[in-house]
Biotite code that builds the C-alpha atoms (Angstrom):
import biotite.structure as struc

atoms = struc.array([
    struc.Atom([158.286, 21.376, -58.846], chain_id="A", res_id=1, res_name="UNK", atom_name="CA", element="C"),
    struc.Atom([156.617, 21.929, -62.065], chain_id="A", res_id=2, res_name="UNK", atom_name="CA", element="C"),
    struc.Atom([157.626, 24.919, -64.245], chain_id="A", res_id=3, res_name="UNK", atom_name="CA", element="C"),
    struc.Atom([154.333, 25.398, -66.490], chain_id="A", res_id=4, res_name="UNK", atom_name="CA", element="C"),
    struc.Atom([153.813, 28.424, -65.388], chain_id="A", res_id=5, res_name="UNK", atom_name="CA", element="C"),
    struc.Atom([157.017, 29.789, -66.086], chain_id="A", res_id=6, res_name="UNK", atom_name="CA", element="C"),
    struc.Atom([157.104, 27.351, -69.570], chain_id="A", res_id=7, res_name="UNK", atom_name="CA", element="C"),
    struc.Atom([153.431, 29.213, -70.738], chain_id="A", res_id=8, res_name="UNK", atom_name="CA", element="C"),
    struc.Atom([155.001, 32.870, -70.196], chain_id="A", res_id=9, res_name="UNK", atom_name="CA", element="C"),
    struc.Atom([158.465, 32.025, -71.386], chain_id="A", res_id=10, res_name="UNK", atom_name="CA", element="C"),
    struc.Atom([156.243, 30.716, -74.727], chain_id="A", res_id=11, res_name="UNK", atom_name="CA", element="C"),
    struc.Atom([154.868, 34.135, -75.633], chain_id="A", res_id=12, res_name="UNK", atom_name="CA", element="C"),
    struc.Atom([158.271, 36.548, -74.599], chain_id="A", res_id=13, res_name="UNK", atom_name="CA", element="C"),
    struc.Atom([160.084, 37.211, -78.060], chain_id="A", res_id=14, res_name="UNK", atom_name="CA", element="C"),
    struc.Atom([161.870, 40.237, -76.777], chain_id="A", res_id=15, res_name="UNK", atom_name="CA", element="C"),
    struc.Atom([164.023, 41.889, -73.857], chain_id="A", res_id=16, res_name="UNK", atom_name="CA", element="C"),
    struc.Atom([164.007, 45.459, -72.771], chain_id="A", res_id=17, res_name="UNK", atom_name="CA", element="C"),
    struc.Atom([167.406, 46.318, -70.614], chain_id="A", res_id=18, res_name="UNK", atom_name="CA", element="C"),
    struc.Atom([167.768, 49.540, -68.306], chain_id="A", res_id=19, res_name="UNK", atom_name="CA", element="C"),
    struc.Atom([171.278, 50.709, -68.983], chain_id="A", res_id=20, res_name="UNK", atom_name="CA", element="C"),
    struc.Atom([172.379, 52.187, -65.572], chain_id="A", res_id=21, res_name="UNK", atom_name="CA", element="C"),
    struc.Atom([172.240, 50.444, -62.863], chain_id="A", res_id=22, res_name="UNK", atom_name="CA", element="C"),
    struc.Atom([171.462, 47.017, -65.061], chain_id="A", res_id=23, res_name="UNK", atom_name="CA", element="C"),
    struc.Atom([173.863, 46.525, -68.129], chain_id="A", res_id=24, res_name="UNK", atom_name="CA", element="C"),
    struc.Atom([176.457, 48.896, -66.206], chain_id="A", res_id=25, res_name="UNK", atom_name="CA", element="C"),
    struc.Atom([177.261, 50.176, -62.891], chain_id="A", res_id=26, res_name="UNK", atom_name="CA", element="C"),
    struc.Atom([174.788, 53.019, -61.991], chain_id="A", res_id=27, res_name="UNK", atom_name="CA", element="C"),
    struc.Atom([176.925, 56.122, -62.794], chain_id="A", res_id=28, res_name="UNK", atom_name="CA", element="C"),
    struc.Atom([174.621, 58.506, -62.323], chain_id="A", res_id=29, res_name="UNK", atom_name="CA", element="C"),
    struc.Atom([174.223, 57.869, -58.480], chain_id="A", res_id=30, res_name="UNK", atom_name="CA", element="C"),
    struc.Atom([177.758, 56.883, -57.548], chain_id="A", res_id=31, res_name="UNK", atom_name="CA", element="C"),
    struc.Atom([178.717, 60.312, -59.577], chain_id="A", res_id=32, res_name="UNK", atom_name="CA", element="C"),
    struc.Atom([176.306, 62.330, -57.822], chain_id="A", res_id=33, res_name="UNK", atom_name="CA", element="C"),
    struc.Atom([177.234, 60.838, -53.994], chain_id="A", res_id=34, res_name="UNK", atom_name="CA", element="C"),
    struc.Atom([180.889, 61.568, -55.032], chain_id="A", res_id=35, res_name="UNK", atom_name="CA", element="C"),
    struc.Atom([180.203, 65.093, -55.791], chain_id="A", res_id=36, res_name="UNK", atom_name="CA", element="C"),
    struc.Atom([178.228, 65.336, -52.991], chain_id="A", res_id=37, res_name="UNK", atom_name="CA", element="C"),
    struc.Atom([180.607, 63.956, -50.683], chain_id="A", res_id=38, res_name="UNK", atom_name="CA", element="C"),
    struc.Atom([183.579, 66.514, -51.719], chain_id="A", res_id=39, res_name="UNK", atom_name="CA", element="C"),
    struc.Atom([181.224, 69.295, -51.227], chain_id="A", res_id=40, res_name="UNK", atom_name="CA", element="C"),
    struc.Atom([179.588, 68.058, -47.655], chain_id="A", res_id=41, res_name="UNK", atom_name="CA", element="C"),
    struc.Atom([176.521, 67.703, -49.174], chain_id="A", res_id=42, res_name="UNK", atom_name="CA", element="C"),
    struc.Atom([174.211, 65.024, -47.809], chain_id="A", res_id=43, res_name="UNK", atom_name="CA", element="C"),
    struc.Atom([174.246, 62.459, -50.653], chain_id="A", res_id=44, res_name="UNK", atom_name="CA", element="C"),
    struc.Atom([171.126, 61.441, -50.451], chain_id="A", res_id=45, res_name="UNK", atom_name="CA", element="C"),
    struc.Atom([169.633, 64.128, -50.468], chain_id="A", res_id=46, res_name="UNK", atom_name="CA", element="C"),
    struc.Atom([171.808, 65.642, -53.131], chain_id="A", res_id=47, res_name="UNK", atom_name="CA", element="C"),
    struc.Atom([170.769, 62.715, -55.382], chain_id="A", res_id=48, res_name="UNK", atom_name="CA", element="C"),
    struc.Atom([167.452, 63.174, -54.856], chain_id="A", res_id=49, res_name="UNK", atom_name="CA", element="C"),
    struc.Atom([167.508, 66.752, -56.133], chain_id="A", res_id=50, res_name="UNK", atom_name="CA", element="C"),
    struc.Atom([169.620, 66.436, -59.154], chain_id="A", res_id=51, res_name="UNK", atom_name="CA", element="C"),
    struc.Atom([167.399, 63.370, -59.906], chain_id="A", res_id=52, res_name="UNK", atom_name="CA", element="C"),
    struc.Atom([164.729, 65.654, -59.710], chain_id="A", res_id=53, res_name="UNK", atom_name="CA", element="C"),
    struc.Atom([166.212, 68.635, -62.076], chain_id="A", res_id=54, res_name="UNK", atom_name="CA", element="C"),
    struc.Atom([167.326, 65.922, -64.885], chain_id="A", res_id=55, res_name="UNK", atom_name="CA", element="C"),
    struc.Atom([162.982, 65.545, -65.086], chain_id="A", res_id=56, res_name="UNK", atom_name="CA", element="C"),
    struc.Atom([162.416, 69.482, -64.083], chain_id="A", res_id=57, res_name="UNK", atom_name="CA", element="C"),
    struc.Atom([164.880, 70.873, -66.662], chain_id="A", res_id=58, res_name="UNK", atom_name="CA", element="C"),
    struc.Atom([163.473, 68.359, -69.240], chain_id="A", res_id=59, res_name="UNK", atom_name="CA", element="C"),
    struc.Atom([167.362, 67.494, -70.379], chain_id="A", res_id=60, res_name="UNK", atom_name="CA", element="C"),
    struc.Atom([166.122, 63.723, -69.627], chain_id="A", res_id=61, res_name="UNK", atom_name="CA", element="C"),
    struc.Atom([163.540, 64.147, -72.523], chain_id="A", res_id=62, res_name="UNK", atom_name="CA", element="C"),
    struc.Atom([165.817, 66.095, -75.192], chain_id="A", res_id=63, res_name="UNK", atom_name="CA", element="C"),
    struc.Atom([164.154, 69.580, -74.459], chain_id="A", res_id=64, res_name="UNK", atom_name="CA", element="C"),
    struc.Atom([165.990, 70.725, -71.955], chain_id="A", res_id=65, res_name="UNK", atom_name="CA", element="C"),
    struc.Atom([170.286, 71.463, -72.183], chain_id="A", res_id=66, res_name="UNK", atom_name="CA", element="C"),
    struc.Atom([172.831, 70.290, -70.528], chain_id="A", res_id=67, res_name="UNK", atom_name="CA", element="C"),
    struc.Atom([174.035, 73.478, -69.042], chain_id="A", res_id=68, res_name="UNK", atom_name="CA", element="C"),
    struc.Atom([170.584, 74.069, -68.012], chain_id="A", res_id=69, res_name="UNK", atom_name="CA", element="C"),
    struc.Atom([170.775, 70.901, -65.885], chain_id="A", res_id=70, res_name="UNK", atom_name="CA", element="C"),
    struc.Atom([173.992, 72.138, -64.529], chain_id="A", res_id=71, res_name="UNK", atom_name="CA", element="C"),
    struc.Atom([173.064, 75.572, -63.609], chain_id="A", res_id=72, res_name="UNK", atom_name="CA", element="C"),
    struc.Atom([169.659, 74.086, -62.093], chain_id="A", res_id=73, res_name="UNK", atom_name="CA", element="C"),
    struc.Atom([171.982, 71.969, -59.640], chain_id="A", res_id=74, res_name="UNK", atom_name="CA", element="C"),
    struc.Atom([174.075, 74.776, -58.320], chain_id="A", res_id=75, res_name="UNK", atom_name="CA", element="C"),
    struc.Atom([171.257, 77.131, -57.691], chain_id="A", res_id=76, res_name="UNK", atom_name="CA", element="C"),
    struc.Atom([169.316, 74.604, -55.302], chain_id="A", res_id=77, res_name="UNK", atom_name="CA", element="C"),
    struc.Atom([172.454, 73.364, -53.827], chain_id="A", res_id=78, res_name="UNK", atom_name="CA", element="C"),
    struc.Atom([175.236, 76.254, -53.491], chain_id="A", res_id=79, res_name="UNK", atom_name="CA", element="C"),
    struc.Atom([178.444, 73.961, -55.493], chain_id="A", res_id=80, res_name="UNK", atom_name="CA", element="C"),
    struc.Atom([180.141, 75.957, -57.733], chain_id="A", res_id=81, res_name="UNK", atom_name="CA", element="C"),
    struc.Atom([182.186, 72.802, -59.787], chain_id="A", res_id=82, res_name="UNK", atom_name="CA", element="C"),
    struc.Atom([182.256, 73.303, -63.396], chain_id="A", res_id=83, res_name="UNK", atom_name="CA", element="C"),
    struc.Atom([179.976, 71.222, -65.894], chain_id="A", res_id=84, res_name="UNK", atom_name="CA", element="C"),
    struc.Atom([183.064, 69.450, -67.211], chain_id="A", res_id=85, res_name="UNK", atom_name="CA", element="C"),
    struc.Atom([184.284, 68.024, -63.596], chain_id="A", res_id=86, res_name="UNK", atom_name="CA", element="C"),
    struc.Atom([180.728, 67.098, -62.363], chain_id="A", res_id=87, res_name="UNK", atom_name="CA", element="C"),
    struc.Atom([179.832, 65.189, -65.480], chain_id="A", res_id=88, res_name="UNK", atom_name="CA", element="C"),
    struc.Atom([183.156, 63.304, -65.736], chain_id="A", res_id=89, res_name="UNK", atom_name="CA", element="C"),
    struc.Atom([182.273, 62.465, -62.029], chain_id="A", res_id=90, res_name="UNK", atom_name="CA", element="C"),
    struc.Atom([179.302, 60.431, -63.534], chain_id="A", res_id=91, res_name="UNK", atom_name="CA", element="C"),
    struc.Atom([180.195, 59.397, -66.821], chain_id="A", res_id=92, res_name="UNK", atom_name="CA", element="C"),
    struc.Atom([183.600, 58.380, -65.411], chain_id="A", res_id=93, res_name="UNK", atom_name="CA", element="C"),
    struc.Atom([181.354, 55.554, -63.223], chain_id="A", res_id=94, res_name="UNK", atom_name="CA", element="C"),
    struc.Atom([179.110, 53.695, -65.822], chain_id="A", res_id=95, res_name="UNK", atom_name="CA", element="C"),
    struc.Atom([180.967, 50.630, -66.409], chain_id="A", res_id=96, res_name="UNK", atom_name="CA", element="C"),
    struc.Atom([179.639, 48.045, -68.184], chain_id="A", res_id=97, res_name="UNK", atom_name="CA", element="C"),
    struc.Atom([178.970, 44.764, -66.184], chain_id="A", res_id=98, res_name="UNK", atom_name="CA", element="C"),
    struc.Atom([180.575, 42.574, -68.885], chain_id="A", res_id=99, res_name="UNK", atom_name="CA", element="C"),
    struc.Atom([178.216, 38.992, -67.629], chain_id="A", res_id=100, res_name="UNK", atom_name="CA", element="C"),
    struc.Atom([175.001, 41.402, -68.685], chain_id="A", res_id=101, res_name="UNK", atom_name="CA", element="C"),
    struc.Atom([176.675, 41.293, -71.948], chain_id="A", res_id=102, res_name="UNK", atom_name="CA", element="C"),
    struc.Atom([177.450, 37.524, -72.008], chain_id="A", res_id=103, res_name="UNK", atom_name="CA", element="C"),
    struc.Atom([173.833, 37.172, -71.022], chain_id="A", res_id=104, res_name="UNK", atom_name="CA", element="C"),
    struc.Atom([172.622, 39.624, -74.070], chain_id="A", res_id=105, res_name="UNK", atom_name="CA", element="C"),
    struc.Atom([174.335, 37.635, -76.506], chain_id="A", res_id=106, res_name="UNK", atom_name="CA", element="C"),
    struc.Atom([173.060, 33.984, -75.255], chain_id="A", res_id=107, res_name="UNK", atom_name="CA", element="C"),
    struc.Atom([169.562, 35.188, -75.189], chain_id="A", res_id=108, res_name="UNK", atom_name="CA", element="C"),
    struc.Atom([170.110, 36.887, -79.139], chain_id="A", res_id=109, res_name="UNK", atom_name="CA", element="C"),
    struc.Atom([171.682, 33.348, -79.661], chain_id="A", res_id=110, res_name="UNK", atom_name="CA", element="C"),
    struc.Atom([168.738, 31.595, -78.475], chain_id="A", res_id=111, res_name="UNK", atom_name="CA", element="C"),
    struc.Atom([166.599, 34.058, -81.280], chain_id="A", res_id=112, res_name="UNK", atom_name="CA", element="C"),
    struc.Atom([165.256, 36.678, -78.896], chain_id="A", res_id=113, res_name="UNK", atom_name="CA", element="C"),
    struc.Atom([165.305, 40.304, -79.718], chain_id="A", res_id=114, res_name="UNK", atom_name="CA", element="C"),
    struc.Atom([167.285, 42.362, -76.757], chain_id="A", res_id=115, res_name="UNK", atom_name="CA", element="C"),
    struc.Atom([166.625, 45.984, -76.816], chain_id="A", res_id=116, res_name="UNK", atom_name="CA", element="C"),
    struc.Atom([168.230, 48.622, -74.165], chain_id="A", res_id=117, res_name="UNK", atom_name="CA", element="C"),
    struc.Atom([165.447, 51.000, -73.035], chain_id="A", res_id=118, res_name="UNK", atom_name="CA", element="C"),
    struc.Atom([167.377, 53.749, -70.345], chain_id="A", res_id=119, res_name="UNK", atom_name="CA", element="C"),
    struc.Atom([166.398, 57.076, -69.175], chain_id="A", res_id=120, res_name="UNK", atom_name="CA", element="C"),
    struc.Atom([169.683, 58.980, -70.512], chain_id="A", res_id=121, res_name="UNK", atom_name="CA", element="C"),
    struc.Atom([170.547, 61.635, -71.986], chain_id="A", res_id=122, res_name="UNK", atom_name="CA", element="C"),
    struc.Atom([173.077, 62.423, -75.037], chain_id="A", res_id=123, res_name="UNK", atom_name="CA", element="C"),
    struc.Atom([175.381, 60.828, -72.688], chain_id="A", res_id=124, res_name="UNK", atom_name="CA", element="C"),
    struc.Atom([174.343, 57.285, -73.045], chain_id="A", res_id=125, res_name="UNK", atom_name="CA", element="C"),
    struc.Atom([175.873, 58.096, -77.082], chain_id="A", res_id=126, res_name="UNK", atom_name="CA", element="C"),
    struc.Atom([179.264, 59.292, -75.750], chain_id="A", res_id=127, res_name="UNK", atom_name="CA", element="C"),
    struc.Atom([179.422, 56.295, -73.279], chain_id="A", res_id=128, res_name="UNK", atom_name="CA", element="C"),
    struc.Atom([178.891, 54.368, -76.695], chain_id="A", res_id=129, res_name="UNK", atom_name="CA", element="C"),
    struc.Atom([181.616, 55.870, -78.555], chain_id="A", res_id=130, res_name="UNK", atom_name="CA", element="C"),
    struc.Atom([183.456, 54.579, -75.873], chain_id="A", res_id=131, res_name="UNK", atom_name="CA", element="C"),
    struc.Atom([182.735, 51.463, -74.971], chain_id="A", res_id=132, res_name="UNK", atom_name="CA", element="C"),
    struc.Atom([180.880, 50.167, -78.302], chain_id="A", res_id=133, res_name="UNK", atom_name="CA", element="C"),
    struc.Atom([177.869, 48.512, -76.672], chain_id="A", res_id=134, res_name="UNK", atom_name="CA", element="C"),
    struc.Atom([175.048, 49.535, -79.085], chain_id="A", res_id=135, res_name="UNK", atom_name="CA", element="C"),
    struc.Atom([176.398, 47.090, -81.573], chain_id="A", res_id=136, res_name="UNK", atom_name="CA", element="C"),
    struc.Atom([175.335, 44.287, -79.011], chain_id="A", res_id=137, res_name="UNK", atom_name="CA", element="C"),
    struc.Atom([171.645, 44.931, -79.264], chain_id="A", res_id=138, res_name="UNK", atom_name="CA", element="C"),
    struc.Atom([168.678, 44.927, -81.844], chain_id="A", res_id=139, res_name="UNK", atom_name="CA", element="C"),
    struc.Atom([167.575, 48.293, -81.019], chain_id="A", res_id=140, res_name="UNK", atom_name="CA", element="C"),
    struc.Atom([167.789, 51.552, -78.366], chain_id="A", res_id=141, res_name="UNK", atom_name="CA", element="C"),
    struc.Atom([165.208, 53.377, -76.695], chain_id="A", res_id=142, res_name="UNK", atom_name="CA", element="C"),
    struc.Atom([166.937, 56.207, -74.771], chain_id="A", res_id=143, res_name="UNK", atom_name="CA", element="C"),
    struc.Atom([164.518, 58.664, -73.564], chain_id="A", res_id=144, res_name="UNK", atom_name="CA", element="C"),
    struc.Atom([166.801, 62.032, -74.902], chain_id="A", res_id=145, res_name="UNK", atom_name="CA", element="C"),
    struc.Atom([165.664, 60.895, -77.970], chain_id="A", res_id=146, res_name="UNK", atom_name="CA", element="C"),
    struc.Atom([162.567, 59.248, -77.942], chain_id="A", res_id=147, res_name="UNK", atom_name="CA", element="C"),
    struc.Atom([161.179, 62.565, -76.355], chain_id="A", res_id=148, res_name="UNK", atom_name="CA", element="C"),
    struc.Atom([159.938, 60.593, -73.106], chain_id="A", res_id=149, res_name="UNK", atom_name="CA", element="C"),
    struc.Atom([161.062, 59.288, -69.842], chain_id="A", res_id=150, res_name="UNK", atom_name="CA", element="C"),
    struc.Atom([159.947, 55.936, -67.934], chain_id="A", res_id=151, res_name="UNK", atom_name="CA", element="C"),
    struc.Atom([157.840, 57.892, -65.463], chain_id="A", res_id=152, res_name="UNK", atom_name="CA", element="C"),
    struc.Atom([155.255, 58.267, -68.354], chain_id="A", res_id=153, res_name="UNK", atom_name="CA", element="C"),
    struc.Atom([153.579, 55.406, -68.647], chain_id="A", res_id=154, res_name="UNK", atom_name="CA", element="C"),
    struc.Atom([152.509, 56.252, -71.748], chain_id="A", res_id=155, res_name="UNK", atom_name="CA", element="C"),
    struc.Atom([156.216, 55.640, -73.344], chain_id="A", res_id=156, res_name="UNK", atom_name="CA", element="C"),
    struc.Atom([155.744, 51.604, -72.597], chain_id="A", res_id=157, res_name="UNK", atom_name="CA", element="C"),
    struc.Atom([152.845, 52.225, -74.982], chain_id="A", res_id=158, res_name="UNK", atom_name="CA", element="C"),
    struc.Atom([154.477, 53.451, -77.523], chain_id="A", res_id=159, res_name="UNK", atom_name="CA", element="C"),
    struc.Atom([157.251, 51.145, -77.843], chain_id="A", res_id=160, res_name="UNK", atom_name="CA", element="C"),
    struc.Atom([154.724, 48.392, -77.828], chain_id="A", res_id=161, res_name="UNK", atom_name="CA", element="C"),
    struc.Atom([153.320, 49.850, -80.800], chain_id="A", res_id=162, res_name="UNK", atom_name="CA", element="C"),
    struc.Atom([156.324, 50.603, -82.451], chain_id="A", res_id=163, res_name="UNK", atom_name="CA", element="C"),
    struc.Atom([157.619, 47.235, -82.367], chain_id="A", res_id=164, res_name="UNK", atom_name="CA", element="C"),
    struc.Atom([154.082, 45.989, -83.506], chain_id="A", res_id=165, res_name="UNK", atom_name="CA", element="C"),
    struc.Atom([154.320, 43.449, -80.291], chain_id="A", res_id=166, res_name="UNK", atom_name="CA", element="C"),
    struc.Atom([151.832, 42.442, -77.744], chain_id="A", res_id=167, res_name="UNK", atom_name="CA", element="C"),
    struc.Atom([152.533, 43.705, -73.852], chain_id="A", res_id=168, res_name="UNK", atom_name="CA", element="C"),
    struc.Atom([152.693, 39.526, -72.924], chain_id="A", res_id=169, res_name="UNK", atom_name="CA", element="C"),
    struc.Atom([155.689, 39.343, -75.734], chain_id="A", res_id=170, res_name="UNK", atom_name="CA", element="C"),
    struc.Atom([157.457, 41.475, -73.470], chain_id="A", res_id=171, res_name="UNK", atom_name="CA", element="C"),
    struc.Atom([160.137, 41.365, -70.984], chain_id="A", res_id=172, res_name="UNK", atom_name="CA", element="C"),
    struc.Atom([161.673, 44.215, -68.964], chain_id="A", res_id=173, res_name="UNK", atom_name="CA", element="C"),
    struc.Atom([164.618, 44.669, -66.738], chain_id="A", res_id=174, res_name="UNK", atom_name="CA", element="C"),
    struc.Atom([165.315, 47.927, -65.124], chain_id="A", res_id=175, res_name="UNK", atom_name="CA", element="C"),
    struc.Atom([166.464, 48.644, -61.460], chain_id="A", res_id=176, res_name="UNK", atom_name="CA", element="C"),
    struc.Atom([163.582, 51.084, -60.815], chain_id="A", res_id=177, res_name="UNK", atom_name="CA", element="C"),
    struc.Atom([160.791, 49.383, -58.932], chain_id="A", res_id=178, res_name="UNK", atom_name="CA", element="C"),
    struc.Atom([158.727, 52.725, -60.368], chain_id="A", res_id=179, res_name="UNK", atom_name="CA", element="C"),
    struc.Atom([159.420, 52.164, -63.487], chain_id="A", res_id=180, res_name="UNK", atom_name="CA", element="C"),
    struc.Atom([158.836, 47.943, -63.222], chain_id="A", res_id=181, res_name="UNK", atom_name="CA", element="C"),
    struc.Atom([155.765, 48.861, -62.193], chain_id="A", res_id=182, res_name="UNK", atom_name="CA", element="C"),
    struc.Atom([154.400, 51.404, -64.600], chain_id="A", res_id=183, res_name="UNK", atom_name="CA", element="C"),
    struc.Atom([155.009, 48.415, -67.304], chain_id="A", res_id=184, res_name="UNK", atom_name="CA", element="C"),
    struc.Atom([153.380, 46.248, -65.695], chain_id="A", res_id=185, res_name="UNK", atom_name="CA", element="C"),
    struc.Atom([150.132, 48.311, -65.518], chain_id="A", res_id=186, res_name="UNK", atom_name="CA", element="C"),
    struc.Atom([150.545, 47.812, -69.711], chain_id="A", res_id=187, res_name="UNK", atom_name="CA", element="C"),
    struc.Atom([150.917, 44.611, -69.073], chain_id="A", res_id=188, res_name="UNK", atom_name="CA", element="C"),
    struc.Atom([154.475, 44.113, -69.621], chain_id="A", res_id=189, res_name="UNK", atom_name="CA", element="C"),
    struc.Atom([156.471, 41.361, -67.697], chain_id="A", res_id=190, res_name="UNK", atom_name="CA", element="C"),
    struc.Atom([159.003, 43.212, -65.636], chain_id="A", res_id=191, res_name="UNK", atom_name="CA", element="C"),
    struc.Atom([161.524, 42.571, -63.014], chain_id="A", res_id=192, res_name="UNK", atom_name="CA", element="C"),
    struc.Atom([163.049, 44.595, -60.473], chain_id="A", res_id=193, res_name="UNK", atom_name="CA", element="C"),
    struc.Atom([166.644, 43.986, -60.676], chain_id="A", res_id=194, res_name="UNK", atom_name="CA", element="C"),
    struc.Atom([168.756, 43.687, -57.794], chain_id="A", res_id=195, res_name="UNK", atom_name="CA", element="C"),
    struc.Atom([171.464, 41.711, -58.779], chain_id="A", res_id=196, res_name="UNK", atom_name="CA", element="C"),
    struc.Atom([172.969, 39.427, -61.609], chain_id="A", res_id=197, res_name="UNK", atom_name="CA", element="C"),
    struc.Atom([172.865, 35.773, -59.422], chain_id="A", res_id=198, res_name="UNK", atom_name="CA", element="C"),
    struc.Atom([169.409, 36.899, -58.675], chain_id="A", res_id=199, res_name="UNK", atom_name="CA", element="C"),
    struc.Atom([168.403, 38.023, -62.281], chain_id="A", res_id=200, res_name="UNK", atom_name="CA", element="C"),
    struc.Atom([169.921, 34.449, -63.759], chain_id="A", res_id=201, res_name="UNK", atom_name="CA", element="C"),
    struc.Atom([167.523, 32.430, -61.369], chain_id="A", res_id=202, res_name="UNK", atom_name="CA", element="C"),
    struc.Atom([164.556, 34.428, -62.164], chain_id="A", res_id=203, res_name="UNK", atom_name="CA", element="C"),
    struc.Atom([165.115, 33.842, -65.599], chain_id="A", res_id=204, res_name="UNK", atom_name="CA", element="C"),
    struc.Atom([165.699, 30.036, -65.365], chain_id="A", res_id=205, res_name="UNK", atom_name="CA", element="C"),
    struc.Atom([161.962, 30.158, -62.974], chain_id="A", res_id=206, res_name="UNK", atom_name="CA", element="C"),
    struc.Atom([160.579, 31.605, -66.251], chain_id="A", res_id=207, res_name="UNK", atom_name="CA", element="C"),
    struc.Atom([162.638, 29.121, -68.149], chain_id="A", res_id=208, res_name="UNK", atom_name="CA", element="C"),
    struc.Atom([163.885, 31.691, -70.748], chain_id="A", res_id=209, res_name="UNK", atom_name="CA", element="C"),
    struc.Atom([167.420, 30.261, -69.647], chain_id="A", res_id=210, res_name="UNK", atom_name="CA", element="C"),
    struc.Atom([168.281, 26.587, -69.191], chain_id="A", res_id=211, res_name="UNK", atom_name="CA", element="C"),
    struc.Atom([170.015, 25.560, -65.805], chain_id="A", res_id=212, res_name="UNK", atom_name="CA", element="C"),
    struc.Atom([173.241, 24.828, -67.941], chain_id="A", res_id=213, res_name="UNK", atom_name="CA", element="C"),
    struc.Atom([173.262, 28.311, -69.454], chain_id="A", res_id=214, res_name="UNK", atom_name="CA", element="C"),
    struc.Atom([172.523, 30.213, -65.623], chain_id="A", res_id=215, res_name="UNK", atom_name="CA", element="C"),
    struc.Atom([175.301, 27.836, -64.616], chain_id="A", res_id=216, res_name="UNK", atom_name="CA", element="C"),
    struc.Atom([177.528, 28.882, -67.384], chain_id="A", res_id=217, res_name="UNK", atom_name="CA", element="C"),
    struc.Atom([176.367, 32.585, -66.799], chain_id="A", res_id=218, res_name="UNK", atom_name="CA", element="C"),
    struc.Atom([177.521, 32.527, -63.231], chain_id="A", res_id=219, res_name="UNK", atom_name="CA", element="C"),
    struc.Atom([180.845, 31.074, -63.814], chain_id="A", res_id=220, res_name="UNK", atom_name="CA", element="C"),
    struc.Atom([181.881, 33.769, -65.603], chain_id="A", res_id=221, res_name="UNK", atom_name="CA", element="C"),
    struc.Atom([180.701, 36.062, -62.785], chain_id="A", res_id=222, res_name="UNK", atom_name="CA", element="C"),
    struc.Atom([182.610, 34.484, -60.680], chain_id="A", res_id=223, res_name="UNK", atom_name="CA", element="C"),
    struc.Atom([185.426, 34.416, -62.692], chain_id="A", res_id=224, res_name="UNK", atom_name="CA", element="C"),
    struc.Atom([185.149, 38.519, -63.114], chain_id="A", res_id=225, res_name="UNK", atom_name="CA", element="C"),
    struc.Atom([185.060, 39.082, -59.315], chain_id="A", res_id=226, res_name="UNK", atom_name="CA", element="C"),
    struc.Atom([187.997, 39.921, -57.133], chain_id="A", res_id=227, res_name="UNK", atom_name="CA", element="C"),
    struc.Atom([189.496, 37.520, -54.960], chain_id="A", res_id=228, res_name="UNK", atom_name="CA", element="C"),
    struc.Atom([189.666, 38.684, -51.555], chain_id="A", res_id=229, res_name="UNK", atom_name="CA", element="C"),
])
């Protein structure tokens, strides 16, 4: 099977964009939220679905909004009276970084590619910094509580382009969201919907931005990382 397709696109991409939750590390704020949920026999999904909702409503995802705000927000529309402090432990508590994202970060800044994290977080994607020192890994970070704009506006794909003075074809994006995927690639951005790491390593060798020896060497250590049962 011949890979020119996948050689001609691989040609023009000079740079990654990473989601952070739910790509380079376990997604946090979910697992958080259905944990909370569960000890307060709330539905989880639908307790997600609203607190996913206030992090946009209360602007805290965007830097305009507090923290407290967000909070407060939460317990009105739901009726749980936990403290700040023991529902955002609850979620920060669950990002953990997926350690073979980070093995595949460095190969692809090896191979001279600029890798970027681009996440809709808020301060907190700084304190889970401080903790785990990830930031160093990576060329640059887009985090929405700072940038002033979230993935649902399209127009934030826009400006990054611009920022980094790079076409949209130059361009490729990983996130979990298949809403925000999308929204790239109406700007033209190459995007993929992650599901998985085995799944993300063979869609990147199709594109041949990996060799086979390097997806092979990728997935060992995967391996390696995962419990024996």
């Amino acid at each position: 099977m011949s890979h020119s397709y996948g050689d001609q696109r691989a040609k023009q991409i000079t740079t990654f964009l990473f989601d952070y939750g739910g790509v380079l590390a376990d997604e946090g704020f979910r697992e958080g939220l259905f944990a909370i949920a569960r000890m307060c026999d709330q539905n989880e999904r639908h307790f997600f679905e609203m607190a996913t909702e206030a992090v946009y409503e209360t602007r805290y995802v965007t830097g305009h909004g507090s923290e407290r705000l967000f909070w407060d927000f939460i317990r009105n529309n739901s009726g749980i009276t936990l403290s700040d402090e023991i529902m955002r432990n609850h979620i920060i508590s669950r990002f953990t970084l997926r350690m073979p994202m980070l093995g595949l970060v460095k190969m692809l800044r090896s191979k001279g590619y600029k890798v970027m994290i681009l996440s809709d977080q808020t301060n907190w994607l700084k304190e889970l910094d401080e903790r785990d020192h990830f930031f160093e890994a990576f060329d640059l970070i887009f985090n929405s509580y700072d940038v002033g704009k979230a993935k649902r506006d399209v127009s934030l794909f826009k400006d990054i382009l611009s920022k980094l003075g790079l076409a949209p074809e130059e361009v490729l994006f990983v996130d979990d969201n298949a809403g925000h995927t999308r929204r790239a690639k109406l700007v033209g951005i190459n995007a993929i919907t992650f599901t998985d790491i085995p799944i993300l390593l063979m869609e990147l060798r199709s594109m041949a931005l990996i060799t086979e020896t390097e997806r092979c060497s990728l997935a060992a250590a995967l391996d390696a990382q995962s419990p024996v049962h």
